[in-house]
KEKE-3310 file (N, C-alpha, C; in steps of 0.2 Angstrom, whole numbers, plus 5000, padded with zeros to 4 digits):
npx = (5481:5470:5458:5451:5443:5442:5433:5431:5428:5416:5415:5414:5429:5448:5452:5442:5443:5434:5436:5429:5411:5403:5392:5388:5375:5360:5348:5333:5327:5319:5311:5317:5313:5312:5304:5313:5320:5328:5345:5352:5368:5379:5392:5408:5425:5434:5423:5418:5429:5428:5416:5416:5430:5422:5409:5409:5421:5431:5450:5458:5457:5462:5477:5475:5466:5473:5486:5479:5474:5485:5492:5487:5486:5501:5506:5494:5484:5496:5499:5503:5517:5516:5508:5505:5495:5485:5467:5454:5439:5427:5418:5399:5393:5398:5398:5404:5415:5426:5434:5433:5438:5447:5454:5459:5466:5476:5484:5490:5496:5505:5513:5518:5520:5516:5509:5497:5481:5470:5464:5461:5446:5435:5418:5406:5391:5379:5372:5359:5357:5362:5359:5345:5340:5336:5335:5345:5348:5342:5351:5362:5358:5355:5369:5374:5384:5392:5405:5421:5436:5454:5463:5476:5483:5478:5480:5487:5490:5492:5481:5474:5457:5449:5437:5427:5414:5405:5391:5381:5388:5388:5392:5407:5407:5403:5412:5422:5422:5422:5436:5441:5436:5437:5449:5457:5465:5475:5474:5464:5461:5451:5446:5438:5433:5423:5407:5390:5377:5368:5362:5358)
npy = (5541:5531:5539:5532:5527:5518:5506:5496:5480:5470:5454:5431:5433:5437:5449:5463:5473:5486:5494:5506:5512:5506:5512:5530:5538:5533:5537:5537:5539:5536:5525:5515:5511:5497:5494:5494:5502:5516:5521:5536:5535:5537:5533:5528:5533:5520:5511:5513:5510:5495:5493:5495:5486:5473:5472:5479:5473:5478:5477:5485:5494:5487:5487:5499:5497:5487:5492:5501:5490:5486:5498:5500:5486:5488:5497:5507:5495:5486:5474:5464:5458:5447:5439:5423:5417:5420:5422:5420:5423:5409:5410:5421:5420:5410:5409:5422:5429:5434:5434:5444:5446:5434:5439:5448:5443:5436:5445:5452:5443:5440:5453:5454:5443:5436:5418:5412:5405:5398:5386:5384:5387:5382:5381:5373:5368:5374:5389:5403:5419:5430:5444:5445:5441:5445:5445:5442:5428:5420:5421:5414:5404:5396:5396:5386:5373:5374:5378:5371:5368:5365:5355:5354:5364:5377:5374:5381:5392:5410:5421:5430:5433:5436:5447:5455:5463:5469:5465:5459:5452:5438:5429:5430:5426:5414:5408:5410:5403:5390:5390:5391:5381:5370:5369:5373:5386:5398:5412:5423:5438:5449:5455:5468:5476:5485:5489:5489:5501:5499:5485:5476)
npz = (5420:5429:5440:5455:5467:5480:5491:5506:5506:5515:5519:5519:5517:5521:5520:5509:5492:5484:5468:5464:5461:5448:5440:5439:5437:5430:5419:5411:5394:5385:5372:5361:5341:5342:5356:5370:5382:5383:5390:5398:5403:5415:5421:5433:5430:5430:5427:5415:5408:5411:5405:5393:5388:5393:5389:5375:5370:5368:5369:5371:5380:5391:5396:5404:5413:5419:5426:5434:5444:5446:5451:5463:5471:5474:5480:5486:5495:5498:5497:5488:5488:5496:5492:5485:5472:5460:5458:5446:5446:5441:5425:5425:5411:5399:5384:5382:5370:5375:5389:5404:5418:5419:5407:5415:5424:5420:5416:5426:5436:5423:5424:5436:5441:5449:5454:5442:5446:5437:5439:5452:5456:5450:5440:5443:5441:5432:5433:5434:5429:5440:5441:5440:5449:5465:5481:5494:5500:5494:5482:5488:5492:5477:5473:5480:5482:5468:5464:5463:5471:5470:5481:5481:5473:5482:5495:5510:5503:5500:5492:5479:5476:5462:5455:5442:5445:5460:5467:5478:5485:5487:5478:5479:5493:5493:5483:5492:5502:5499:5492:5505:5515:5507:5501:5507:5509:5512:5518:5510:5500:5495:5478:5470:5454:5450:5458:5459:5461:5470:5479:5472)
capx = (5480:5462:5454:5447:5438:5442:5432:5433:5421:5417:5414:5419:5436:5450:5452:5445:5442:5432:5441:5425:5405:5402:5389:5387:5371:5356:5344:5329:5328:5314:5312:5321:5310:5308:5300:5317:5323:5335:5347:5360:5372:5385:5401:5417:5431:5436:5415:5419:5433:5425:5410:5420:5430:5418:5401:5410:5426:5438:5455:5462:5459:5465:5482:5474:5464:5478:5490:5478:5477:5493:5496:5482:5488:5508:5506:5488:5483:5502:5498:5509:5524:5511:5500:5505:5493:5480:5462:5450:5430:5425:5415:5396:5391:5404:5399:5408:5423:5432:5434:5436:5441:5452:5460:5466:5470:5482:5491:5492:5500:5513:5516:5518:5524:5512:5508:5491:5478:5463:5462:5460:5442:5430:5411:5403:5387:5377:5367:5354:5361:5359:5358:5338:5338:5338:5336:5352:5348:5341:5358:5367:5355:5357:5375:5377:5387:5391:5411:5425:5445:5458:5468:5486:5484:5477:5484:5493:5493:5487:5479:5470:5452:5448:5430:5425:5410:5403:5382:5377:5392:5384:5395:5412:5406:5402:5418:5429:5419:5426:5442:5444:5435:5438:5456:5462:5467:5477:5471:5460:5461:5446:5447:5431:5434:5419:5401:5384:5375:5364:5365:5352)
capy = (5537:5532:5541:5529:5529:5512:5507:5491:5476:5463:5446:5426:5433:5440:5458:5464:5482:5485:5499:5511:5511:5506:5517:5535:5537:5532:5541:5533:5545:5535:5520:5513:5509:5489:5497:5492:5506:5516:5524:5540:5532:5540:5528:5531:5529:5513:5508:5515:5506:5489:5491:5494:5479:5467:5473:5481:5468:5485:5475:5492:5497:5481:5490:5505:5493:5481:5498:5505:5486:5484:5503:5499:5479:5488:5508:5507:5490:5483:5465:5461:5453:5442:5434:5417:5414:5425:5417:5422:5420:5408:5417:5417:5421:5406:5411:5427:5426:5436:5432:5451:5443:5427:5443:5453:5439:5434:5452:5452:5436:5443:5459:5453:5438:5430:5414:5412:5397:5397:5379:5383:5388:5382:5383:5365:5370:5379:5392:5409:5426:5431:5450:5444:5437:5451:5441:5438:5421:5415:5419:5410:5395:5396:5393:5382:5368:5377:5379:5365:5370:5358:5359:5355:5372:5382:5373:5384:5399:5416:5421:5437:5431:5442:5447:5461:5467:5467:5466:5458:5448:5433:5424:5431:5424:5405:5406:5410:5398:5383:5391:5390:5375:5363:5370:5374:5390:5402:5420:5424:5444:5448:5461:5469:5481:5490:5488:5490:5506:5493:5477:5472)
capz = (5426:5429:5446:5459:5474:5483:5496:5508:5506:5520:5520:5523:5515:5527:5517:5500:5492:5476:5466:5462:5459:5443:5437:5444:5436:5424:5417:5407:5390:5382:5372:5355:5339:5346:5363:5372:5384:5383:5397:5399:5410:5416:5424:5432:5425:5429:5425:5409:5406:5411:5401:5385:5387:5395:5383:5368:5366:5366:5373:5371:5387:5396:5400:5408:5418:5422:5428:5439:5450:5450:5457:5470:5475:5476:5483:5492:5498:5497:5500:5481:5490:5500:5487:5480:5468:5458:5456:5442:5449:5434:5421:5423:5404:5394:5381:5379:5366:5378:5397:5407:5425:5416:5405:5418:5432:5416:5415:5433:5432:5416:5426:5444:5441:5454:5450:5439:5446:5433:5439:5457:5459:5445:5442:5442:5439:5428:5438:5433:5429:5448:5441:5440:5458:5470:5489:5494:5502:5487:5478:5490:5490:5469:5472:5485:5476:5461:5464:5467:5471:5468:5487:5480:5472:5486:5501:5513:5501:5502:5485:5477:5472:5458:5451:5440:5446:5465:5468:5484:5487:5487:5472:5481:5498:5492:5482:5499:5507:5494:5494:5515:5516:5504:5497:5513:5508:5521:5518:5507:5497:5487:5474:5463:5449:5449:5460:5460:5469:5475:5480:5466)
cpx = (5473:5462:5449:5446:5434:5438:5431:5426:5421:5413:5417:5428:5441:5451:5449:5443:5437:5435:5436:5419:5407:5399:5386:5380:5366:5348:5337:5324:5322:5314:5315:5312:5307:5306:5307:5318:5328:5338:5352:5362:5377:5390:5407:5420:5431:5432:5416:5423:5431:5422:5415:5425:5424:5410:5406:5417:5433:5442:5458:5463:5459:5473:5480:5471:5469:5483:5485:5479:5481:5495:5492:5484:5496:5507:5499:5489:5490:5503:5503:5513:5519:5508:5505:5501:5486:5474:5458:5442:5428:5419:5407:5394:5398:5403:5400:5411:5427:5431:5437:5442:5448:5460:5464:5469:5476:5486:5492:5498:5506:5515:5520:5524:5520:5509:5499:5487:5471:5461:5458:5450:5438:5422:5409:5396:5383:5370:5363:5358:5357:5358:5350:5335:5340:5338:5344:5352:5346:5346:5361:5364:5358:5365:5378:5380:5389:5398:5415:5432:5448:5465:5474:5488:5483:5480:5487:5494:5489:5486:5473:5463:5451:5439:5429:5419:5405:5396:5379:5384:5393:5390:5403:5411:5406:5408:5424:5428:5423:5432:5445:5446:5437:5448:5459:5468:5468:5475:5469:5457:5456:5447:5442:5435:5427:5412:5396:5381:5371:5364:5359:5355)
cpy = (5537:5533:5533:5529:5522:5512:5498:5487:5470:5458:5439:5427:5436:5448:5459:5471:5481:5494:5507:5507:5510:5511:5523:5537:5536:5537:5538:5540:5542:5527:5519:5512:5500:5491:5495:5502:5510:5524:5530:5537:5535:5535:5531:5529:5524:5509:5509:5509:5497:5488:5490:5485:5475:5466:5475:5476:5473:5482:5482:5496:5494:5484:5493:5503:5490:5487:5500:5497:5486:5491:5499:5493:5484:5493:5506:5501:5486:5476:5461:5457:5446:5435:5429:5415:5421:5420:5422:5421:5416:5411:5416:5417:5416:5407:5417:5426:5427:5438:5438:5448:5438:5433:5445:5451:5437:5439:5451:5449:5437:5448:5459:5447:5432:5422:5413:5404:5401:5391:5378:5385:5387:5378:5374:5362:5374:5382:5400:5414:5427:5439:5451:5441:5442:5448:5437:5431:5417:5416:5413:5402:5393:5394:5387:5373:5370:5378:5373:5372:5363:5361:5357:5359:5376:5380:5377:5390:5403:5418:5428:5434:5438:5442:5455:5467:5465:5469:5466:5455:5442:5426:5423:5426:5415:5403:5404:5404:5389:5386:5388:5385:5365:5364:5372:5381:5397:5408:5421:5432:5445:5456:5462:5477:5488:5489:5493:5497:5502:5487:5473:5469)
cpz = (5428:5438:5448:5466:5480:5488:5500:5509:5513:5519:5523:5523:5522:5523:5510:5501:5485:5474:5464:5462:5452:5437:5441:5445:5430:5423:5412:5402:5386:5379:5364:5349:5341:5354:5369:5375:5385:5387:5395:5405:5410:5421:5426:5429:5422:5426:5417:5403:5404:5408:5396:5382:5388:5389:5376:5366:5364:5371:5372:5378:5393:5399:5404:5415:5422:5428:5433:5445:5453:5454:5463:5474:5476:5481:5489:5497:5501:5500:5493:5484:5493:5497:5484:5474:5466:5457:5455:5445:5441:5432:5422:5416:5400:5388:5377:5377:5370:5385:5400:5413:5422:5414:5409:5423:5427:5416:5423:5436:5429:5419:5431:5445:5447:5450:5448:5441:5444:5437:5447:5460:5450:5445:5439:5438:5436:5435:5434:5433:5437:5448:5442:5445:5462:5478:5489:5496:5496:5484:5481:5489:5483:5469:5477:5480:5470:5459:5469:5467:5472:5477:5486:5477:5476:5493:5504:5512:5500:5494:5486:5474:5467:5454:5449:5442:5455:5466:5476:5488:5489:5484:5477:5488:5498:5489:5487:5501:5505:5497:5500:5514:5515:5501:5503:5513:5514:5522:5511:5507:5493:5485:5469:5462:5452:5454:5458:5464:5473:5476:5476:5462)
residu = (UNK:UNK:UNK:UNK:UNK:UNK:UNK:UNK:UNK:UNK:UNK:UNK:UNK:UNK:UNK:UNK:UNK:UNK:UNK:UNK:UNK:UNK:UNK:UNK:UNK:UNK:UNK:UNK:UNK:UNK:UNK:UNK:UNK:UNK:UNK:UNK:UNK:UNK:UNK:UNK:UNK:UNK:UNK:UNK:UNK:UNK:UNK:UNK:UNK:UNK:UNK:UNK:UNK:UNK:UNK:UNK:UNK:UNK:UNK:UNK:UNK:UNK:UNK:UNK:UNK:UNK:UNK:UNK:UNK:UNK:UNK:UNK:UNK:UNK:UNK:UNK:UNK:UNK:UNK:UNK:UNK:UNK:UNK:UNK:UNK:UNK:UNK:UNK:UNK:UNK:UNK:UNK:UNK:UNK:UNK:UNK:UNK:UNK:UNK:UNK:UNK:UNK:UNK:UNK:UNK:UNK:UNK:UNK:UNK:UNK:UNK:UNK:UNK:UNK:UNK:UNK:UNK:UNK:UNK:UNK:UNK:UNK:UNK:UNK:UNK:UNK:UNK:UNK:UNK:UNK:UNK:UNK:UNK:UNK:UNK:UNK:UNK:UNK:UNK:UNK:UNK:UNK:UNK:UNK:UNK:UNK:UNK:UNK:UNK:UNK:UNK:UNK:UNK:UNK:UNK:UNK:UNK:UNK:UNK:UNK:UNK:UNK:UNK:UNK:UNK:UNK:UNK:UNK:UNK:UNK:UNK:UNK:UNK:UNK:UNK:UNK:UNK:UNK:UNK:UNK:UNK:UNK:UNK:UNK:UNK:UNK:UNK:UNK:UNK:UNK:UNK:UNK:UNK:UNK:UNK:UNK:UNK:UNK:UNK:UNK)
# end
């Protein structure tokens, strides 16, 4: 059973949680042969978990991942019965071979039985890693238009946005925003894996 340390995030959405910090801490140990730095990091759990899938390609520990959500959406949060529709944040890096968020809104999906809308919130426009953009206004500028929804998928229905990792909140914020706005979607749950200690 992986240990977490949930705590409640706020934004345009009406409730989400993110399930842990990311990384506990870093340590700067010196630097590689190509001058490139290099870090002791220490991560919880779950951070652990995520990194390994999402950077190392280990789907091994997509169950243990999948199992702790599902406790947290049924036992803690208990919004399960509630959710009509799961929704993946499209991915920003496509060319990863293997989509973290898409993977585990899929199990969620085969576990739950909820229904899976990939199709419901996707990215339009190509936009900048925003891990290299620290001002939150300037994220949201950077995204303003950057996400459509299709409203005969979200119309009416309450849905779990899902994203792997939470920063500034910026990306989650403009996605709700679509969602509400244009998809006319009823309640809006957001749910991050892992976050940032800062909002960099």
């Amino acid at each position: 059973m992986v240990s977490i340390s949930p705590q409640k995030i706020a934004g345009v959405w009406d409730m989400g949680f993110v399930l842990d910090i990311h990384t506990k801490s870093s340590t700067l140990l010196g630097y590689d042969e190509f001058g490139h730095e290099v870090f002791d990091t220490k991560r919880s759990e779950l951070g652990e978990l995520l990194y390994k899938l999402k950077y190392k390609g280990d789907r091994s520990v997509l169950n243990d991942i999948l199992y702790c959500v599902i406790e947290f959406l049924q036992k803690k949060w208990k919004i399960i019965d509630s959710l009509n529709l799961v929704v993946p944040m499209p991915p920003s890096n496509t060319s990863r071979p293997s989509q973290p968020v898409i993977d585990l809104a899929r199990g969620i999906s085969s576990k739950t039985g909820i229904r899976l809308a990939e199709d419901a919130l996707v990215k339009i426009k190509e936009t900048p890693q925003l891990k290299d953009i620290h001002a939150y206004q300037q994220r949201i500028d950077i995204l303003e238009g950057a996400f459509k929804t299709t409203k005969s998928v979200t119309q009416g229905k309450t849905l779990l946005l899902l994203d792997d990792l939470y920063r500034s909140g910026a990306t989650l914020n403009i996605a709700s925003q679509v969602l509400r706005q244009q998809g006319n979607a009823k309640t809006i749950y957001v749910l991050a894996l892992t976050k940032t200690r800062s909002k960099l």
